[in-house]
N, CA, C and O atoms as a GROMACS GRO file, in nm:
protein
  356
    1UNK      N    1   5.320  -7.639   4.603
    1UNK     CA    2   5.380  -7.600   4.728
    1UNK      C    3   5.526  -7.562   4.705
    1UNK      O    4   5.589  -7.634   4.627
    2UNK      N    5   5.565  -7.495   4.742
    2UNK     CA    6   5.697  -7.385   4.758
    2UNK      C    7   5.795  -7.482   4.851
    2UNK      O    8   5.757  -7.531   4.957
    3UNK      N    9   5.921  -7.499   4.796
    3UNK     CA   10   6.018  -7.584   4.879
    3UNK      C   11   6.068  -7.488   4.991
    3UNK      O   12   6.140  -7.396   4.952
    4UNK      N   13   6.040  -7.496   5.134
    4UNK     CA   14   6.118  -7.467   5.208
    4UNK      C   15   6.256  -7.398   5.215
    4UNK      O   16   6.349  -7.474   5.240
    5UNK      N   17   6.284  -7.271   5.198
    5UNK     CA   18   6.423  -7.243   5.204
    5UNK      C   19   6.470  -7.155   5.328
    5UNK      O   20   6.517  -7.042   5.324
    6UNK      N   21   6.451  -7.214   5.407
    6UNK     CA   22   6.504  -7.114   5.544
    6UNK      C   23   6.660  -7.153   5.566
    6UNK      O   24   6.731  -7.236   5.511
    7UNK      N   25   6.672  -7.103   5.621
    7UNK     CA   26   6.850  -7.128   5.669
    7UNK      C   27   6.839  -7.181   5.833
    7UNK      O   28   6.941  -7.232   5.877
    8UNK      N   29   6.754  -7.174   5.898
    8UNK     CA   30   6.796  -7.266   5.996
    8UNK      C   31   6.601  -7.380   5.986
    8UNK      O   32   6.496  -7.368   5.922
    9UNK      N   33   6.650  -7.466   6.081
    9UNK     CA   34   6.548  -7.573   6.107
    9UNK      C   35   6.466  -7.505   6.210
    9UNK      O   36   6.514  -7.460   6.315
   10UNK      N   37   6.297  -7.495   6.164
   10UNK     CA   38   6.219  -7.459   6.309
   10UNK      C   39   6.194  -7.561   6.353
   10UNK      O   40   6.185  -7.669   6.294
   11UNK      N   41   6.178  -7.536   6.474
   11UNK     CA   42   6.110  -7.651   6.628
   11UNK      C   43   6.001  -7.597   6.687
   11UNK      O   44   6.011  -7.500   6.762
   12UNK      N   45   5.867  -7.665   6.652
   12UNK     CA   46   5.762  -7.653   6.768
   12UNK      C   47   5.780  -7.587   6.918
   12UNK      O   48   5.865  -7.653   6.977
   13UNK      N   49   5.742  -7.506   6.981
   13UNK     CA   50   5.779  -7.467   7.072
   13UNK      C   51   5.659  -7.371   7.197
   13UNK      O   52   5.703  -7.260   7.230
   14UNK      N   53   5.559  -7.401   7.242
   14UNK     CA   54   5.514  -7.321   7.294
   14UNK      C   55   5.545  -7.261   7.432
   14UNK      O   56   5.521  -7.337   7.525
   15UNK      N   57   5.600  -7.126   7.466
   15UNK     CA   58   5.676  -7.042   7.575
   15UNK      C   59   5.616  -6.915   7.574
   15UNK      O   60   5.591  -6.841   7.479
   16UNK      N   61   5.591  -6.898   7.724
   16UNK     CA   62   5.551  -6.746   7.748
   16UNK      C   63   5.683  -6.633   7.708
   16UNK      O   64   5.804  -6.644   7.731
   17UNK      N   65   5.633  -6.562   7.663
   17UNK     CA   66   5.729  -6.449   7.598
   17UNK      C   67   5.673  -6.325   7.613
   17UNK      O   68   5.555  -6.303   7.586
   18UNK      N   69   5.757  -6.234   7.658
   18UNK     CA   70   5.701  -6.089   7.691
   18UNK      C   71   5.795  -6.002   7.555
   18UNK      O   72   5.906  -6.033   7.513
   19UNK      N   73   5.700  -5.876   7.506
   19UNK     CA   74   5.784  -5.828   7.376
   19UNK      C   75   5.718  -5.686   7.388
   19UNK      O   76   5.604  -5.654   7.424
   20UNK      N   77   5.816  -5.619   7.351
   20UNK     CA   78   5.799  -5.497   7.373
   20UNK      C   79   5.853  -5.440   7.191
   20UNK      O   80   5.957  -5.453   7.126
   21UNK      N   81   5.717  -5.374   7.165
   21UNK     CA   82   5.726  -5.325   7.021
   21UNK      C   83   5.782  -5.222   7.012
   21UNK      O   84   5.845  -5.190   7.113
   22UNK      N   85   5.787  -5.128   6.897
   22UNK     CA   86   5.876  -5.041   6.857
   22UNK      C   87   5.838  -4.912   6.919
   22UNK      O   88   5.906  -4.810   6.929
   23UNK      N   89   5.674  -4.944   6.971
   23UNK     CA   90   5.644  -4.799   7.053
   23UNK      C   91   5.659  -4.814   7.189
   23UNK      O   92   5.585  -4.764   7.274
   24UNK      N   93   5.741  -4.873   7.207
   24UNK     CA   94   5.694  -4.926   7.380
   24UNK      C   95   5.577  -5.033   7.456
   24UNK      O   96   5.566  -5.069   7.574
   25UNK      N   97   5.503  -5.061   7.342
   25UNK     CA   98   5.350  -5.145   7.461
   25UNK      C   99   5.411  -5.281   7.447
   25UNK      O  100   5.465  -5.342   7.354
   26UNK      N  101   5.376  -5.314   7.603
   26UNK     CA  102   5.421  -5.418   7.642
   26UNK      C  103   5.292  -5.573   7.604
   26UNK      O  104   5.171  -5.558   7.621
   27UNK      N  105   5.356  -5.713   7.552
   27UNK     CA  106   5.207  -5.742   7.517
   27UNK      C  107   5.328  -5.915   7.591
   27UNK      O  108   5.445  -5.940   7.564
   28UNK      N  109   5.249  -5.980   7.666
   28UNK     CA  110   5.257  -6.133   7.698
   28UNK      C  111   5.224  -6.203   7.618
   28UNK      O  112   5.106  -6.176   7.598
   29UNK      N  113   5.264  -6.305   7.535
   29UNK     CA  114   5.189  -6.413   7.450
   29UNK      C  115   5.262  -6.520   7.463
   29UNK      O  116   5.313  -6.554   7.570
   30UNK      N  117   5.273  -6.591   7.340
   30UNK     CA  118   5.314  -6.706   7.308
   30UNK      C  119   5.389  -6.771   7.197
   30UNK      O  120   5.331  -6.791   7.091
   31UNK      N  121   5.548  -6.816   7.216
   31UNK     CA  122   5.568  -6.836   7.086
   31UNK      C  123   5.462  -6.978   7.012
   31UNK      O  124   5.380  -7.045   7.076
   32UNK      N  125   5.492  -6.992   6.876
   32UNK     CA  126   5.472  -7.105   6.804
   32UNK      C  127   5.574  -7.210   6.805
   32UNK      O  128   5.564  -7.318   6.861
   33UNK      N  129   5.672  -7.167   6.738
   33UNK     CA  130   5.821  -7.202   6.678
   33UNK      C  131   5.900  -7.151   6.710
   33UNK      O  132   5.865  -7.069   6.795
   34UNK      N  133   6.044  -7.151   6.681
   34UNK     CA  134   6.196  -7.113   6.704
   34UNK      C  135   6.292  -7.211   6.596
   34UNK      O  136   6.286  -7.326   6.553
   35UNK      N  137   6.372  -7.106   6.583
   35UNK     CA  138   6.447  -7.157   6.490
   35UNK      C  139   6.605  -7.078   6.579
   35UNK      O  140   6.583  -7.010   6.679
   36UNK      N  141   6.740  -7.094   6.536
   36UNK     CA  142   6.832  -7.019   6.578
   36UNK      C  143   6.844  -6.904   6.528
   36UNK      O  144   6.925  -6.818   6.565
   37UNK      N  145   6.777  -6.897   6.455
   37UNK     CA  146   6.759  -6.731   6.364
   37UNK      C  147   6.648  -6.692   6.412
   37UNK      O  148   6.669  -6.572   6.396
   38UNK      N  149   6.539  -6.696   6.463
   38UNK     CA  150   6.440  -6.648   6.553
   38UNK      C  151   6.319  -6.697   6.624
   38UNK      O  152   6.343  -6.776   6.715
   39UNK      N  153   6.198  -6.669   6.603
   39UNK     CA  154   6.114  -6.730   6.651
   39UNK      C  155   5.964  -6.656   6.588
   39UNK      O  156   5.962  -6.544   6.538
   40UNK      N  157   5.873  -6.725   6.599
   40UNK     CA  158   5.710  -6.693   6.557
   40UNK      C  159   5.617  -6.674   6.653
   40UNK      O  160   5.569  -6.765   6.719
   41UNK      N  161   5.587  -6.548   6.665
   41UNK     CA  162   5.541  -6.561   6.819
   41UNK      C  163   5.374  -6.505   6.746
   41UNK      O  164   5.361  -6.440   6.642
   42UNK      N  165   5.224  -6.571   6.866
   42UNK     CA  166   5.111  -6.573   6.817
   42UNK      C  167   5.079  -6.468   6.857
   42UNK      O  168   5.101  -6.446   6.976
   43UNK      N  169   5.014  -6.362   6.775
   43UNK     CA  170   4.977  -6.231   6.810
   43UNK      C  171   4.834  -6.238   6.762
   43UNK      O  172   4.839  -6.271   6.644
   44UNK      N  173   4.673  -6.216   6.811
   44UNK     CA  174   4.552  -6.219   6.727
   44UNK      C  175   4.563  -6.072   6.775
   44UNK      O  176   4.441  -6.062   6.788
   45UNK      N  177   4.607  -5.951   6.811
   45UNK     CA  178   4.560  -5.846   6.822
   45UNK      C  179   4.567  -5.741   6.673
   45UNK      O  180   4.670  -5.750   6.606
   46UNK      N  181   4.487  -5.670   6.639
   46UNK     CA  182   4.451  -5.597   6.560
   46UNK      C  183   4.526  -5.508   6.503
   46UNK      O  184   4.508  -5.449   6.396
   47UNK      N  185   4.610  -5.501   6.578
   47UNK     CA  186   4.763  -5.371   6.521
   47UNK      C  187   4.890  -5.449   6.589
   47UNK      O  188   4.944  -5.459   6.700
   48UNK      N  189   4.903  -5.493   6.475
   48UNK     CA  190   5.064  -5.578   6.514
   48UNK      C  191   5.213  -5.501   6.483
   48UNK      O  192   5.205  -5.387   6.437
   49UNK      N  193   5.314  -5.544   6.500
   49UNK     CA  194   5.436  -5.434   6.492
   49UNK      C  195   5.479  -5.457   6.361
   49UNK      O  196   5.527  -5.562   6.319
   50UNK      N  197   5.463  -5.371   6.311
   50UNK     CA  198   5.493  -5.356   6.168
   50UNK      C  199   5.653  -5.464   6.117
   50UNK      O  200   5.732  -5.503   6.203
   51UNK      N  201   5.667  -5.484   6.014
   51UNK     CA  202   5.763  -5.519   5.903
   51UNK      C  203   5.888  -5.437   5.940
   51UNK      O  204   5.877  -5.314   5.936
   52UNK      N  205   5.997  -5.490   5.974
   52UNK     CA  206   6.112  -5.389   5.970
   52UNK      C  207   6.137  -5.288   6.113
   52UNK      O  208   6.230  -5.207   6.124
   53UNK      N  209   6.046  -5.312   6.201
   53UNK     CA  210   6.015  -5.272   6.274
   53UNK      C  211   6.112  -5.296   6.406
   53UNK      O  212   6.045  -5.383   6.462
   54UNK      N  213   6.194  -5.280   6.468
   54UNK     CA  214   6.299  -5.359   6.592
   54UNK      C  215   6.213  -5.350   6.687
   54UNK      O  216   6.157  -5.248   6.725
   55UNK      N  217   6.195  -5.502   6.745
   55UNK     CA  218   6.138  -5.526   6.922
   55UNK      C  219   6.220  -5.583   7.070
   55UNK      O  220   6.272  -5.684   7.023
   56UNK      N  221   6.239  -5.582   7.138
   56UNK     CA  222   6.208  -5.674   7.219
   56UNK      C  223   6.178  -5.812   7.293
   56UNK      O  224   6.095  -5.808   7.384
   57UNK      N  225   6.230  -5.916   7.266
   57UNK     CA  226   6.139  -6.019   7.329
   57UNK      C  227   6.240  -6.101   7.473
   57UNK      O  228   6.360  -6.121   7.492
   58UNK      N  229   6.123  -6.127   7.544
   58UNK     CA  230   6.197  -6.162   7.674
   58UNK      C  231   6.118  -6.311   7.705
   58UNK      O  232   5.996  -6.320   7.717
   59UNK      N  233   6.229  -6.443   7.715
   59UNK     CA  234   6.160  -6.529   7.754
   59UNK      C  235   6.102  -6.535   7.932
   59UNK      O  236   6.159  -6.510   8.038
   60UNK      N  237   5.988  -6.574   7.904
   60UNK     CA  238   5.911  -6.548   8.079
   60UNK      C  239   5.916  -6.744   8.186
   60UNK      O  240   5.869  -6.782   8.294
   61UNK      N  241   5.989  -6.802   8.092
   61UNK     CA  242   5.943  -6.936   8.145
   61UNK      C  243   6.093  -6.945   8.231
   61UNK      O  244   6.102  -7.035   8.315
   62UNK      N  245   6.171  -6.884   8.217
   62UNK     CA  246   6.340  -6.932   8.292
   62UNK      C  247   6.357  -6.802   8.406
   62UNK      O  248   6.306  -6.690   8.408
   63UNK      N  249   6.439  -6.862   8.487
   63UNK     CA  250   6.496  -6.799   8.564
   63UNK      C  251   6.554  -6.638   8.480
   63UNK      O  252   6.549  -6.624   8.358
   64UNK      N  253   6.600  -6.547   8.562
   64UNK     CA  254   6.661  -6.428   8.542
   64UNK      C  255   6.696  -6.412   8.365
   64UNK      O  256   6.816  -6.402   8.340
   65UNK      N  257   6.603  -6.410   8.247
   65UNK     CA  258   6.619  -6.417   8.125
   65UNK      C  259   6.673  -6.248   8.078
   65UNK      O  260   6.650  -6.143   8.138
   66UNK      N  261   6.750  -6.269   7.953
   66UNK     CA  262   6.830  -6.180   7.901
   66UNK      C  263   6.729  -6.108   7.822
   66UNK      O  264   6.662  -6.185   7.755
   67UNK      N  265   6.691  -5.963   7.806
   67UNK     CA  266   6.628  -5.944   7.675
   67UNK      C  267   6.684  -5.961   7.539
   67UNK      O  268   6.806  -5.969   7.529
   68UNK      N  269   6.619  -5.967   7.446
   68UNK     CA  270   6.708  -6.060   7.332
   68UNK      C  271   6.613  -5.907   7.206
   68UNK      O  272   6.492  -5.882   7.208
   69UNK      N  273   6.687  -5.858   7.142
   69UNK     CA  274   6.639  -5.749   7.040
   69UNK      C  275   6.637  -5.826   6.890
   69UNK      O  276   6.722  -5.893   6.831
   70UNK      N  277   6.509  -5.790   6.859
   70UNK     CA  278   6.483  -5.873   6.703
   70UNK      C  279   6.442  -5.765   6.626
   70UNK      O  280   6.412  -5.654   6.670
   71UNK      N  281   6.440  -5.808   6.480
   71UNK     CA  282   6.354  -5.756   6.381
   71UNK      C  283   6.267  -5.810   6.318
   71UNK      O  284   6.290  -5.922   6.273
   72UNK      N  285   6.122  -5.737   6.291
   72UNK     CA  286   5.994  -5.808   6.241
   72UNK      C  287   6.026  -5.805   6.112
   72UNK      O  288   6.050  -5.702   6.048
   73UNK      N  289   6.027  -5.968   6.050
   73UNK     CA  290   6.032  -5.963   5.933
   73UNK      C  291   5.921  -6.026   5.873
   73UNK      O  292   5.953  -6.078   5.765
   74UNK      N  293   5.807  -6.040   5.903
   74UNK     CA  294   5.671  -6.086   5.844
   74UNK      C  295   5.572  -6.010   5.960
   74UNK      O  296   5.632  -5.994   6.067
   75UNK      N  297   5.457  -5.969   5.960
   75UNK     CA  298   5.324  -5.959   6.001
   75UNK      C  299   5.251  -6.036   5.963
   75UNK      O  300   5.284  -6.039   5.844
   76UNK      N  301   5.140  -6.132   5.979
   76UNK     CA  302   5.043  -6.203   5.956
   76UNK      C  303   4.879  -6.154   6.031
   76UNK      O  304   4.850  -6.172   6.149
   77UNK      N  305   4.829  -6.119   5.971
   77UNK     CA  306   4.714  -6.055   6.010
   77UNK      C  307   4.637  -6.152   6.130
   77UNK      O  308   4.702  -6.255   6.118
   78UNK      N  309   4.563  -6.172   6.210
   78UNK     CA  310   4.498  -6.301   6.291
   78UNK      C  311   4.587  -6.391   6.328
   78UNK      O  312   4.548  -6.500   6.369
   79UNK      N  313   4.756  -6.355   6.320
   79UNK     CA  314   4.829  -6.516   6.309
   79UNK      C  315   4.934  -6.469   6.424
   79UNK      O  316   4.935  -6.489   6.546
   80UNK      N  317   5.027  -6.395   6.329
   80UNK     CA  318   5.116  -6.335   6.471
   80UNK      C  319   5.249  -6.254   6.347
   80UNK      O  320   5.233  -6.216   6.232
   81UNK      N  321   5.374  -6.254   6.436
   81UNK     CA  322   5.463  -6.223   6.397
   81UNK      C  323   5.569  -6.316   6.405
   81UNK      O  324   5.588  -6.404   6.489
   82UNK      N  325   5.650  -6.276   6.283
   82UNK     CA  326   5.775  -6.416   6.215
   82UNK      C  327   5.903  -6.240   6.304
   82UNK      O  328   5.883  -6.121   6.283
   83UNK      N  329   5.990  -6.288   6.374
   83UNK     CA  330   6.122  -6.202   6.408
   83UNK      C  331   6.220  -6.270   6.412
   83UNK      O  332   6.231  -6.387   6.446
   84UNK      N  333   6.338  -6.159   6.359
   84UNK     CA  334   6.456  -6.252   6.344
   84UNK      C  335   6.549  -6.198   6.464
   84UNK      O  336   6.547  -6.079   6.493
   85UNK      N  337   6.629  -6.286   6.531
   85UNK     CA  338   6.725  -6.221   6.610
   85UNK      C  339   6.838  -6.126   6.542
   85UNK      O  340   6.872  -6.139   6.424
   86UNK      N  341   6.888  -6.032   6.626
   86UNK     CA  342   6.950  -5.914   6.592
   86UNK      C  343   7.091  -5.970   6.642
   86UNK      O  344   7.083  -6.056   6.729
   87UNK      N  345   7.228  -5.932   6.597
   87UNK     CA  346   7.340  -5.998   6.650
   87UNK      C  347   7.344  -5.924   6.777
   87UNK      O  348   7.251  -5.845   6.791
   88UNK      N  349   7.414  -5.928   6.855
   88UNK     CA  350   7.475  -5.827   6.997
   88UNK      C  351   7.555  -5.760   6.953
   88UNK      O  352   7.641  -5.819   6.888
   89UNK      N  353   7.568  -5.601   6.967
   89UNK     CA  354   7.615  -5.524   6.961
   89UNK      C  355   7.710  -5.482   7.040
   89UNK      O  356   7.765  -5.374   7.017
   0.00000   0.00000   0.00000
């Protein structure tokens, strides 16, 4: 087993999240995890947003939420997508 090297700590976390991929389609799911560097959100659909790819994600569980712009930095086939937050521009 491979030692852990992330730079921040993930936390269990399940939250409705709305994300809008690099073509526009809008998809509701669910994260897994969160970390301060991003989050793992569960995707089983068949064409996921590619690697490198900039999205979208909007938390759906709070009042008046900010959209927050990430980059896909893993795909997992049946599993979901690993995104990292993008700084503010």
């Amino acid at each position: 087993m491979q030692p852990d090297n992330r730079e921040y700590t993930r936390f269990s976390l399940r939250s409705k999240v709305k994300l809008v991929d690099h073509e526009g389609k809008e998809y509701e799911i669910y994260t897994r995890d969160l970390s301060h560097g991003g989050l793992f959100l569960i995707m089983k659909e068949d064409s996921l947003p590619p690697a490198d790819s900039v999205v979208e994600v909007t938390a759906m569980d709070i009042e008046d939420p900010l959209p927050q712009r990430a980059v896909v930095v893993r795909a997992e086939a049946g599993k979901g997508i690993a995104i990292r937050f993008l700084d503010s521009e």
